[in-house]
C-alpha positions as CSV (number, residue, x, y, z in Angstrom):
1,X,0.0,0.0,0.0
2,X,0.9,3.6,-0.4
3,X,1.1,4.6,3.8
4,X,3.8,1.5,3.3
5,X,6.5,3.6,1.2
6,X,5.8,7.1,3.1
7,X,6.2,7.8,6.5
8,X,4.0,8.7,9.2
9,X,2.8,11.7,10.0
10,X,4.2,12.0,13.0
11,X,7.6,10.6,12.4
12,X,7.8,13.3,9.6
13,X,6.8,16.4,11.9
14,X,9.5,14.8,14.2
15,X,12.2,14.4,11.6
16,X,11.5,17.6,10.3
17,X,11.8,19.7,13.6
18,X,15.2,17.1,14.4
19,X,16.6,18.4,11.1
20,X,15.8,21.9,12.2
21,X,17.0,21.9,15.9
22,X,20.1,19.9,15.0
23,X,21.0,22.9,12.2
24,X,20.1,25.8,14.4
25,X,22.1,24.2,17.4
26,X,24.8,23.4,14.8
27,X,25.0,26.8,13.4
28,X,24.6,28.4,16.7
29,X,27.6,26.6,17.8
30,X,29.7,27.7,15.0
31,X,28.7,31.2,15.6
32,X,29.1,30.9,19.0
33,X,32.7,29.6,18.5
34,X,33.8,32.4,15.9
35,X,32.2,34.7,18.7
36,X,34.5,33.2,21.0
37,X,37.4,33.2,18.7
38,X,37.4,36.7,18.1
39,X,36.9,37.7,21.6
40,X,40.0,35.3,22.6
41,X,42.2,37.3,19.2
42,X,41.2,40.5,20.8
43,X,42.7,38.9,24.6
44,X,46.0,37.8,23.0
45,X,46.1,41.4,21.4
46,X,45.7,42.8,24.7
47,X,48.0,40.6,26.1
48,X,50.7,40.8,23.4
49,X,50.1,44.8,24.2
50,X,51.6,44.1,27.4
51,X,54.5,42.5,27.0
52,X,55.2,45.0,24.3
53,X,54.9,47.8,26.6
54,X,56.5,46.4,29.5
55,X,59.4,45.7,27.8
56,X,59.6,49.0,26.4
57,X,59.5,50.0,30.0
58,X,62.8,48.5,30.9
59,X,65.4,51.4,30.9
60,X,68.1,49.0,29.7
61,X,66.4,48.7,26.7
62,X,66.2,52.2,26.1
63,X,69.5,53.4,26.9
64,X,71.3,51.1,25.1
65,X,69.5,51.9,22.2
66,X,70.0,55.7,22.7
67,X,73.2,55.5,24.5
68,X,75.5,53.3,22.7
69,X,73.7,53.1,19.1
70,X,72.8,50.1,19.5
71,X,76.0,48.2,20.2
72,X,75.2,46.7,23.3
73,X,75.8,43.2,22.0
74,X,73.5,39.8,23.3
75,X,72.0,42.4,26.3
76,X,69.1,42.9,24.5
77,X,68.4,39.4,23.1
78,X,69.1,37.9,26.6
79,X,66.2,40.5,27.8
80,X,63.8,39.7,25.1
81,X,64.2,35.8,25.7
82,X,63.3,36.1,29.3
83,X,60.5,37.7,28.3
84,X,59.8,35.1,26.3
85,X,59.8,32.2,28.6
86,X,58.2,34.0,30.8
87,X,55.1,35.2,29.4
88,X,54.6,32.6,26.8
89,X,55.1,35.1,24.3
90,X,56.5,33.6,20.9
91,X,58.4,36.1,20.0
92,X,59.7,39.7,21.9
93,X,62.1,41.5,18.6
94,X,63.3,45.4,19.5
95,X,64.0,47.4,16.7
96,X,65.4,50.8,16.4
97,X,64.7,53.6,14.4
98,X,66.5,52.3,11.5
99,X,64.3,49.4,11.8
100,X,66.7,46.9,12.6
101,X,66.3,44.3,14.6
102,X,68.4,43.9,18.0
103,X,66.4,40.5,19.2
104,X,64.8,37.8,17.1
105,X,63.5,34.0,18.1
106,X,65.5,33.3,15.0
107,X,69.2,34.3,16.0
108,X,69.7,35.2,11.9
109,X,67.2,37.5,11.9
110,X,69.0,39.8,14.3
111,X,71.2,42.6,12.9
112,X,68.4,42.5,9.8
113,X,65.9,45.2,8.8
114,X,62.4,44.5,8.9
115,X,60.4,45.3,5.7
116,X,57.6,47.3,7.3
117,X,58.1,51.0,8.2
118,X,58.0,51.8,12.1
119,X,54.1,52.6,12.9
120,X,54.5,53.8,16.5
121,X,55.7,56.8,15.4
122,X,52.3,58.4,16.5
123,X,53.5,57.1,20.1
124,X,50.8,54.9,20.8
125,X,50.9,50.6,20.7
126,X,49.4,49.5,17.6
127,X,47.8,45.7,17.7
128,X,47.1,43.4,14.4
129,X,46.6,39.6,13.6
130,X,50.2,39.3,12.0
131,X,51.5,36.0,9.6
132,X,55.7,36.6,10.5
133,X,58.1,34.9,10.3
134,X,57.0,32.6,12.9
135,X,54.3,32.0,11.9
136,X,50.7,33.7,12.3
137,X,50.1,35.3,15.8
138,X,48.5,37.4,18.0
139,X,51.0,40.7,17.3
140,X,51.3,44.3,19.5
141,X,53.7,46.7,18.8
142,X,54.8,49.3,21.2
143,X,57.0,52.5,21.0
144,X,60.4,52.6,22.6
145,X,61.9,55.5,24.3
146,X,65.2,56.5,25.8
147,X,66.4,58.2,29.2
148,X,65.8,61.5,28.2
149,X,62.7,60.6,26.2
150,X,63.4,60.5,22.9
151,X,62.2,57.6,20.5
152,X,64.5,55.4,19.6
153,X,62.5,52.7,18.2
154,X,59.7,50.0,18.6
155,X,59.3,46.6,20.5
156,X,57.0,44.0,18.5
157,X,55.5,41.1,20.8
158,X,53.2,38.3,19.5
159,X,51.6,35.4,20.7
160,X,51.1,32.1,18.1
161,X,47.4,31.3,16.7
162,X,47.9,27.9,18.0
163,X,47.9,29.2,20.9
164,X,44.6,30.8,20.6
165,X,42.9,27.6,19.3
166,X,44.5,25.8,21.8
167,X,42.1,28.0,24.5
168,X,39.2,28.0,22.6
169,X,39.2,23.9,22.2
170,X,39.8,23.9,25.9
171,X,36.7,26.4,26.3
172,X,34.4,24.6,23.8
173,X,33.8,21.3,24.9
174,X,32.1,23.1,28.0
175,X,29.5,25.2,25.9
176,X,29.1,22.1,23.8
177,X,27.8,20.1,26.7
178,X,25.3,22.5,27.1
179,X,23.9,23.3,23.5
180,X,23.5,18.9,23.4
181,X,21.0,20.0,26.4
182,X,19.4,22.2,24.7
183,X,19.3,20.4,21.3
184,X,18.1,17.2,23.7
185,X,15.4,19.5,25.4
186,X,14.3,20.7,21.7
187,X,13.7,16.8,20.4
188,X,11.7,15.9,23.4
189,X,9.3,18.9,22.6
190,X,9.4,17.9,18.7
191,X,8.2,14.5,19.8
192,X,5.8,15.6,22.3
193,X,4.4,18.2,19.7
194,X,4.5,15.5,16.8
195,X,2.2,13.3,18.9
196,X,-0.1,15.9,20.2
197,X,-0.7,17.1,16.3
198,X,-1.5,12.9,15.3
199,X,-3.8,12.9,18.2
200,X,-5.6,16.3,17.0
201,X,-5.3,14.8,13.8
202,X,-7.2,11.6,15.3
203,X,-4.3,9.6,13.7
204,X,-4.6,10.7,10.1
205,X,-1.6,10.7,7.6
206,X,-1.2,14.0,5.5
207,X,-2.9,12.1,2.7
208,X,-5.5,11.0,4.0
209,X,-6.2,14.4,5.3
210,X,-6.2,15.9,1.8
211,X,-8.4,13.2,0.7
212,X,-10.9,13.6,3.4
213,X,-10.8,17.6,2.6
214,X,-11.6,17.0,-0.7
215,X,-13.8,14.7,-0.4
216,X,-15.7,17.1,1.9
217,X,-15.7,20.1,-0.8
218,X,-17.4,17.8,-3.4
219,X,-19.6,15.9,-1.5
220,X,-21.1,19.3,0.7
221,X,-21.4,21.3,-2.8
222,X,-22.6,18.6,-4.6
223,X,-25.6,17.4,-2.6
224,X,-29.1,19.1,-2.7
225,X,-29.6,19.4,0.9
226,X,-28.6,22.3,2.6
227,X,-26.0,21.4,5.1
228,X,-24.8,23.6,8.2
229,X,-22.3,22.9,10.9
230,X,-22.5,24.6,13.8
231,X,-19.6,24.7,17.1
232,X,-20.4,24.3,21.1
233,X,-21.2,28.0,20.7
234,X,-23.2,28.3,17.7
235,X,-20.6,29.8,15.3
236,X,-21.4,28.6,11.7
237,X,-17.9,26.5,10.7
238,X,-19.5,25.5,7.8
239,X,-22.1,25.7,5.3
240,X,-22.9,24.6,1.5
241,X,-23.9,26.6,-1.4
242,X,-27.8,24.9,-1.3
243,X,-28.0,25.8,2.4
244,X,-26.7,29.8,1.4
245,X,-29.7,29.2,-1.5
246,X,-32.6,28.1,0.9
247,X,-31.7,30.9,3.8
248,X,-30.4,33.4,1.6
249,X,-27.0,33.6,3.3
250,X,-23.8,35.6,1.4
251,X,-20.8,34.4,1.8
252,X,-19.3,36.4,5.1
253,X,-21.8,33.7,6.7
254,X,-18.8,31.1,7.9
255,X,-18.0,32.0,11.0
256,X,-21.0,34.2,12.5
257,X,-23.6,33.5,15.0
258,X,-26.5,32.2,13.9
259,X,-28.2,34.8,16.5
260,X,-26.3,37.6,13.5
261,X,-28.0,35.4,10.3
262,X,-30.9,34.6,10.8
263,X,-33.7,36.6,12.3
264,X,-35.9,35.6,15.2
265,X,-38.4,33.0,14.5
266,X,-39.2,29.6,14.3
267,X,-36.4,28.8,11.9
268,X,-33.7,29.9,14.4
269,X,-35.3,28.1,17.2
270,X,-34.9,24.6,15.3
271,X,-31.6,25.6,14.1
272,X,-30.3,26.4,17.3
273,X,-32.3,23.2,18.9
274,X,-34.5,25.0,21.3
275,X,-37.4,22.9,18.9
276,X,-36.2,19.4,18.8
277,X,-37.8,16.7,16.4
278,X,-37.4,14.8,13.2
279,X,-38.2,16.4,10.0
280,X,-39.4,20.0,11.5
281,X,-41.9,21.3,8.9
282,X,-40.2,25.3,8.7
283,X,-42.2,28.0,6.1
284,X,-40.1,30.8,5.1
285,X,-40.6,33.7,2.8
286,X,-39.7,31.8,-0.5
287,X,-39.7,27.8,0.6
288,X,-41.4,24.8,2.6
289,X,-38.1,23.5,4.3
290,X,-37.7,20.4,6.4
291,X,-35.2,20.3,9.3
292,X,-33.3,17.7,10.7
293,X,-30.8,18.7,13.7
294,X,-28.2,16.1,15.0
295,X,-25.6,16.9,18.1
296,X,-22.3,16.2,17.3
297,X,-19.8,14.1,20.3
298,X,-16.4,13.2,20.1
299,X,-14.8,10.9,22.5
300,X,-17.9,11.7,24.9
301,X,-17.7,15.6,24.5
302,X,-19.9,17.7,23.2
303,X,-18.0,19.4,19.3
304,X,-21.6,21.1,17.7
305,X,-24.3,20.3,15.7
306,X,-25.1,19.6,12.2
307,X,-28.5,20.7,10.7
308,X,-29.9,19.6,7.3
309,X,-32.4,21.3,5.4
310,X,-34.1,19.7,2.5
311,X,-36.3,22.1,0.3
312,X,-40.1,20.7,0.3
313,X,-41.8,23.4,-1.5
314,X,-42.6,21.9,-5.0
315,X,-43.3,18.4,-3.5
316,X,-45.4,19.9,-0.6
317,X,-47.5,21.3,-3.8
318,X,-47.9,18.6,-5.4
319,X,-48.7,16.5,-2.8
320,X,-51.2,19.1,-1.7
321,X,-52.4,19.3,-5.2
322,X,-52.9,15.7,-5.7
323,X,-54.5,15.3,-2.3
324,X,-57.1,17.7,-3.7
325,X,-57.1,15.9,-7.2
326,X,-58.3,12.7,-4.7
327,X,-61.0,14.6,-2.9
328,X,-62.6,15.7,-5.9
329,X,-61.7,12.4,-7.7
330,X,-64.2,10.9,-4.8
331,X,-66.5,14.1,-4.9
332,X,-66.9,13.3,-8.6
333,X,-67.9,9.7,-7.9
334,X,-70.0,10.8,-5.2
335,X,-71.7,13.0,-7.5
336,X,-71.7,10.7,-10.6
337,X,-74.2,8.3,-8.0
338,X,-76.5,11.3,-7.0
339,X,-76.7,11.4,-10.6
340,X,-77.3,8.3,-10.8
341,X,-80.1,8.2,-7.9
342,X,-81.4,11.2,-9.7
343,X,-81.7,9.9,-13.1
344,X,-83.3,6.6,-11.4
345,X,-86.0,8.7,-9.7
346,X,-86.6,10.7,-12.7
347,X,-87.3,7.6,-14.7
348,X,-89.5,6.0,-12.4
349,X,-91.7,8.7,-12.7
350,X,-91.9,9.0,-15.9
351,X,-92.5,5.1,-16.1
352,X,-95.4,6.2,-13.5
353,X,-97.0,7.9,-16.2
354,X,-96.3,10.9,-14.2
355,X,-93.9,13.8,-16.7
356,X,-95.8,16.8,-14.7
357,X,-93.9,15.3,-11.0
358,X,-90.7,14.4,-12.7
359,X,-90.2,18.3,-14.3
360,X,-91.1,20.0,-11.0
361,X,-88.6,17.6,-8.9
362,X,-85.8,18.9,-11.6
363,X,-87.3,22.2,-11.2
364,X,-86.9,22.3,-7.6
365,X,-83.1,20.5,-7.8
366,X,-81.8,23.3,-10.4
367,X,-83.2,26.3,-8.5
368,X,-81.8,25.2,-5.2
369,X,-78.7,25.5,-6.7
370,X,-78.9,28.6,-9.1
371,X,-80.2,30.5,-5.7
372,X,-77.0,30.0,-3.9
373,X,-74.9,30.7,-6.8
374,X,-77.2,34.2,-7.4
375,X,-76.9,34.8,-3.8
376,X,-73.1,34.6,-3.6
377,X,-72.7,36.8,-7.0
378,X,-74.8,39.6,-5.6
379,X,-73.0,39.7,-2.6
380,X,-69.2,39.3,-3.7
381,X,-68.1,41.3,-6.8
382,X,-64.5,39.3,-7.1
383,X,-65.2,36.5,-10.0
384,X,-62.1,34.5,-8.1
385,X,-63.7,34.1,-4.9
386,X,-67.1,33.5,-6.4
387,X,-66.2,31.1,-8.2
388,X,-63.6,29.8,-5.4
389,X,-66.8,30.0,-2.9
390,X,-69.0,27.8,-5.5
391,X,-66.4,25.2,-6.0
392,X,-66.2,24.8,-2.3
393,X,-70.2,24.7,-1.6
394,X,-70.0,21.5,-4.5
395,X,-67.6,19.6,-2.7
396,X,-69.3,20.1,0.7
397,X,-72.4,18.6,-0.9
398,X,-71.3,15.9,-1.7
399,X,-69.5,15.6,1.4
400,X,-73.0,16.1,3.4
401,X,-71.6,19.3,5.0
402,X,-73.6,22.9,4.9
403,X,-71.9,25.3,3.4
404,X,-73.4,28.3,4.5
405,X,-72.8,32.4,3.6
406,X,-73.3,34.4,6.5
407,X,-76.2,37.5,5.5
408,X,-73.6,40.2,6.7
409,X,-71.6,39.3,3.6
410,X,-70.1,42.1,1.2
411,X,-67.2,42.4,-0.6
412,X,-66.2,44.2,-3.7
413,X,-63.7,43.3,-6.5
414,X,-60.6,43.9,-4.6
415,X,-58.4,43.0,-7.2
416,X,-55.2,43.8,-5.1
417,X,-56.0,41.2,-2.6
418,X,-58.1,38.6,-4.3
419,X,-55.3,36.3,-4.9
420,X,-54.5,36.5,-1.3
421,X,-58.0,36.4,-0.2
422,X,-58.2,33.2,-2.1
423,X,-55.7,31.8,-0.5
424,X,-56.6,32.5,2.9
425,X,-60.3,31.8,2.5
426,X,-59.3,28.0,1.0
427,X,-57.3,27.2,3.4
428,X,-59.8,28.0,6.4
429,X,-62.2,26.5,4.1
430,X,-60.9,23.4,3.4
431,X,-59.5,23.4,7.3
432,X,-63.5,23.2,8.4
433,X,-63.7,20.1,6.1
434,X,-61.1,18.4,7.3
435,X,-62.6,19.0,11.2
436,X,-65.6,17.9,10.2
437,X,-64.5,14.7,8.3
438,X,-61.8,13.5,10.8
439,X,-64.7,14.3,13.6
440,X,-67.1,11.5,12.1
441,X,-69.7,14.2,11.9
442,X,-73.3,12.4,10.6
443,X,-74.2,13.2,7.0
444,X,-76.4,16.3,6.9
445,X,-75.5,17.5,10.2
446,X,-72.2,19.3,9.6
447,X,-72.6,23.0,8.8
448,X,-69.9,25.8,7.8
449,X,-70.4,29.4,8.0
450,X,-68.5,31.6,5.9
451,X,-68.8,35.4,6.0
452,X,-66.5,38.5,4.2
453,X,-67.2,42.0,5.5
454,X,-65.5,44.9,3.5
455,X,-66.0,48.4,5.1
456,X,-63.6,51.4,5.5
457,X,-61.4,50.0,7.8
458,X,-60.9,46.7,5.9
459,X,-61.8,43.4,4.8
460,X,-62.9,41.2,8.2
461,X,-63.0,37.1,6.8
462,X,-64.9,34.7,9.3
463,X,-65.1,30.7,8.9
464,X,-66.6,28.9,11.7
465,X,-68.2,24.9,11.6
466,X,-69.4,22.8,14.2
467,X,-67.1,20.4,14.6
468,X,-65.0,19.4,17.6
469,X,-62.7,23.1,17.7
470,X,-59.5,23.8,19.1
471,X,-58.2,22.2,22.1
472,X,-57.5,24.3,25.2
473,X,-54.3,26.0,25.1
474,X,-53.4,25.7,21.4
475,X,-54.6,28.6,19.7
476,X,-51.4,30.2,18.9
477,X,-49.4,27.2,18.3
478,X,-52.1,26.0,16.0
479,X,-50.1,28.6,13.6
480,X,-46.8,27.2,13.8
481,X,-45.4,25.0,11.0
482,X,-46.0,21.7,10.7
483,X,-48.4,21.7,13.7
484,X,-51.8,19.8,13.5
485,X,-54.4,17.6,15.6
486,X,-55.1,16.0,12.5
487,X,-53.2,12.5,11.6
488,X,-51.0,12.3,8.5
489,X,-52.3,11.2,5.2
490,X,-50.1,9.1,3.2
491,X,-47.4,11.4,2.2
492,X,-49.1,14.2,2.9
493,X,-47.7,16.6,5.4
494,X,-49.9,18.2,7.8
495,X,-49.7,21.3,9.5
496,X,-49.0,23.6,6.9
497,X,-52.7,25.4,5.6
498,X,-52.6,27.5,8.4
499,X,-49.1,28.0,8.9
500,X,-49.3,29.5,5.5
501,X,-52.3,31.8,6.2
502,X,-51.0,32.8,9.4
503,X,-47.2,34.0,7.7
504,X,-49.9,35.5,4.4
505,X,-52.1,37.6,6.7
506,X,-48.8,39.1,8.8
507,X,-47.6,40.1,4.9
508,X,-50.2,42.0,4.5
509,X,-50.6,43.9,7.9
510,X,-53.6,41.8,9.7
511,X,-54.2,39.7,12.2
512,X,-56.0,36.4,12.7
513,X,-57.4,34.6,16.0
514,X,-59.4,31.5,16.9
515,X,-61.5,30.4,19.4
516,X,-60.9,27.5,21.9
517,X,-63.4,24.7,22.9
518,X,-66.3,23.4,20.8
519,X,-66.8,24.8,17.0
520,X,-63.5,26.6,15.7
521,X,-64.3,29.8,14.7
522,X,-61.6,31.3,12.4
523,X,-61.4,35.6,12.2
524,X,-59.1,37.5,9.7
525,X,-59.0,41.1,9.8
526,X,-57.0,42.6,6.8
527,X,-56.5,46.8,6.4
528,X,-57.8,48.5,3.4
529,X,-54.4,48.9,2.1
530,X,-51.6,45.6,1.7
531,X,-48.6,46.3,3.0
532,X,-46.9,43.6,0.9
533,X,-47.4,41.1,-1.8
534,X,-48.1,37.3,-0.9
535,X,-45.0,35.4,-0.2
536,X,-43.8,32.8,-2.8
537,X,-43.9,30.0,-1.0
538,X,-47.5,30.5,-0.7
539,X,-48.3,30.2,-3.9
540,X,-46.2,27.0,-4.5
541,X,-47.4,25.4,-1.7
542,X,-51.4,26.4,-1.3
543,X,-52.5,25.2,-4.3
């Protein structure tokens, strides 16, 4: 396998901060030792300055130079090779002004002129690194004066190079010991570093690591779920590019509080968990979402959340759309056998010899029906919610429920709100049926009343039916998404008619209540004047 040929993770960390620590140490050492070098040139200097100096202090040396010019035969030399020995010095030559030397180490030196000119002439000790004739050394060079204080020449003392090595290899296997602690001390935090990254790293090689990440990007992009991860305090750390779609994030969302992105409501109380549950039915402005939020542990601790959001806005539709295809489907066979019974009664009486009965009992069943439909016309100007209205009162007939329009009712064309008007008077509409229906109510006995006021200060919408209400306690949450008393149907998720009118009637300015206990009486008060348009999701879902 491929982990076979490469190293581990943290054996590389670990050889990689060895190589480091053992070339810093390294180089620090040589730097350290040139440092030292220098300073122990600049001693030997000082040092070689001194015996220069003190043997230009000697008067003998002076006055023979100035005295006797020179001629003081092996005085001098016996004078600079006491020196000598006794200072360590490896050499101690006098020279006088005519740069001649009077003492050498080399006896055939003596009597010779040097090739440099004489630089104390400034009467002050000059100090150099100098390669002599005895080799390279440590070299001071002092002025030399006589009795009466005249210059008469220069003493040149130096001290060998070997010499200087000779302390600093002395001096360094000291420091060495210690920089071997330090480069010691500096593995032992590699390695504890190296396996505190694996562990944090939960024992992942650096491949495997890129893979993961990769395969992260193109799976979270690619999906179409929304996806959102959220920290122990509730900083997004991630989110895809569906979940940005369905919330309408930008980009600067990574990283910000959820309490910063998203505005108080319902959705940010299931994102954050304050609502916990399995497929939370959430309405926004523009989409039917579903929710799912799943804590995230580690090792037994606590890391997050991450919440997934699946957009149900099209299906919801058609769901809703075919559940209403089925009720008229079995409205339409309902009707097709009271056509049926109708027919049968009509021929019977005709087979009675009796035309005059059968004409006035289709009389009577046409002009039952024309009423209503002439009643609601005069009353309501909007050709939408007449016709929405009539629709309605057909498939309560054949469901054996009353539909009923209240004598108060008026309303003009409002064409600004029809579409909304229709919405909301559907939904409460087909909310009555569904009580009555899931009640058991007897054939013939369940009634709704349905009444739409227009005046100057609005349009006030009431449906009430006489079926079993809203239980104590539950007439505000009966307007939260994917709430309902009612059990599911198939597919078909609940909870969401009056979800939709509740978010619809807040878009356009009004308010709506309900009454608890026996009979639910539904009341929508709208202003004269929307303040908005009807939402989108509206209209995909409350079809």
């Amino acid at each position: 396998m491929r982990r076979s040929h490469m190293r581990r993770l943290s054996t590389q960390i670990l050889a990689s901060q060895i190589v480091i620590l053992v070339a810093v140490v390294l180089g620090g050492f040589a730097l350290f030792g040139a440092q030292q070098h220098a300073q122990l040139d600049v001693q030997y200097e000082q040092r070689a300055a001194s015996i220069a100096q003190t043997v230009a202090g000697i008067p003998e040396v002076g006055r023979c130079l100035e005295t006797e010019g020179g001629a003081c035969g092996d005085s001098i030399q016996q004078i600079a090779t006491r020196v000598q020995s006794e200072t360590g010095a490896s050499y101690v030559v006098v020279i006088d002004m005519h740069r001649v030397r009077h003492s050498h180490p080399i006896a055939a030196l003596i009597g010779q002129q040097v090739s440099e000119p004489i630089v104390t002439v400034d009467g002050t000790t000059h100090i150099r690194i100098d390669d002599g004739a005895t080799g390279r050394s440590a070299n001071a060079r002092a002025p030399l004066y006589g009795p009466d204080g005249v210059m008469v020449g220069e003493v040149s003392a130096g001290l060998r190079e070997s010499s200087v090595s000779d302390a600093l290899r002395r001096a360094l296997p000291a420091d060495a010991v210690w920089f071997a602690i330090a480069l010691a001390a500096g593995a032992v935090a590699s390695w504890l570093l190296a396996y505190r990254l694996k562990r944090r790293t939960f024992g992942l090689e650096l491949d495997e690591i890129a893979k993961l990440l990769q395969e992260r990007e193109a799976t979270l992009h690619g999906i179409r779920e929304g996806v959102i991860a959220f920290d122990r305090s509730g900083r997004v750390t991630m989110i895809n590019d569906e979940a940005r779609r369905l919330l309408s994030l930008g980009a600067a969302s990574v990283g910000g509080q959820l309490e910063e992105l998203v505005a108080p409501g319902r959705l940010r109380d299931v994102l954050s968990g304050e609502v916990i549950g399995q497929d939370e039915v959430v309405l926004t402005d523009d989409y039917c979402l579903t929710v799912n939020r799943m804590p995230v542990s580690l090792a037994g601790r606590p890391h997050g959340a991450v919440v997934t959001l699946r957009d149900r806005t099209e299906l919801s539709g058609l769901l809703r759309e075919l559940d209403s295809v089925r009720g008229l489907t079995d409205a339409l066979r309902a009707q097709q056998h009271e056509f049926s019974n109708r027919m049968h009664t009509v021929a019977g009486l005709l087979e009675l010899g009796e035309p005059d009965e059968a004409l006035r009992y289709l009389t009577d069943l046409h002009g039952a029906e024309a009423e209503f439909a002439e009643s609601v016309r005069s009353r309501i100007a909007s050709p939408l919610i007449v016709g929405l209205i009539l629709g309605k009162a057909a498939v309560a007939g054949e469901r054996g429920i009353a539909l009923e329009l209240s004598d108060d009712t008026w309303l003009g064309d409002a064409p600004q709100k029809a579409q909304a008007l229709a919405t909301i008077l559907g939904n409460l509409i087909d909310n009555a049926f569904d009580a009555l229906a899931e009640e058991g109510t007897a054939a013939g006995s369940g009634r709704v009343l349905v009444a739409l006021v227009e005046n100057e200060d609005g349009i006030t919408i009431r449906v009430a039916d006489n079926g079993p209400g809203i239980p104590p306690g539950c007439a505000h949450s009966i307007f939260v998404d994917g709430f309902t008393t009612k059990p599911r149907t198939g597919s078909l998720r609940r909870g969401l008619g009056l979800a939709l009118v509740h978010r619809l009637v807040q878009r356009l300015g009004g308010e709506i209540r309900v009454s608890e206990g026996s009979g639910a009486e539904f009341t929508v008060q709208l202003p004269k004047t929307p303040v908005d348009t009807p939402f989108a999701v509206a209209e995909a879902v409350a079809r």
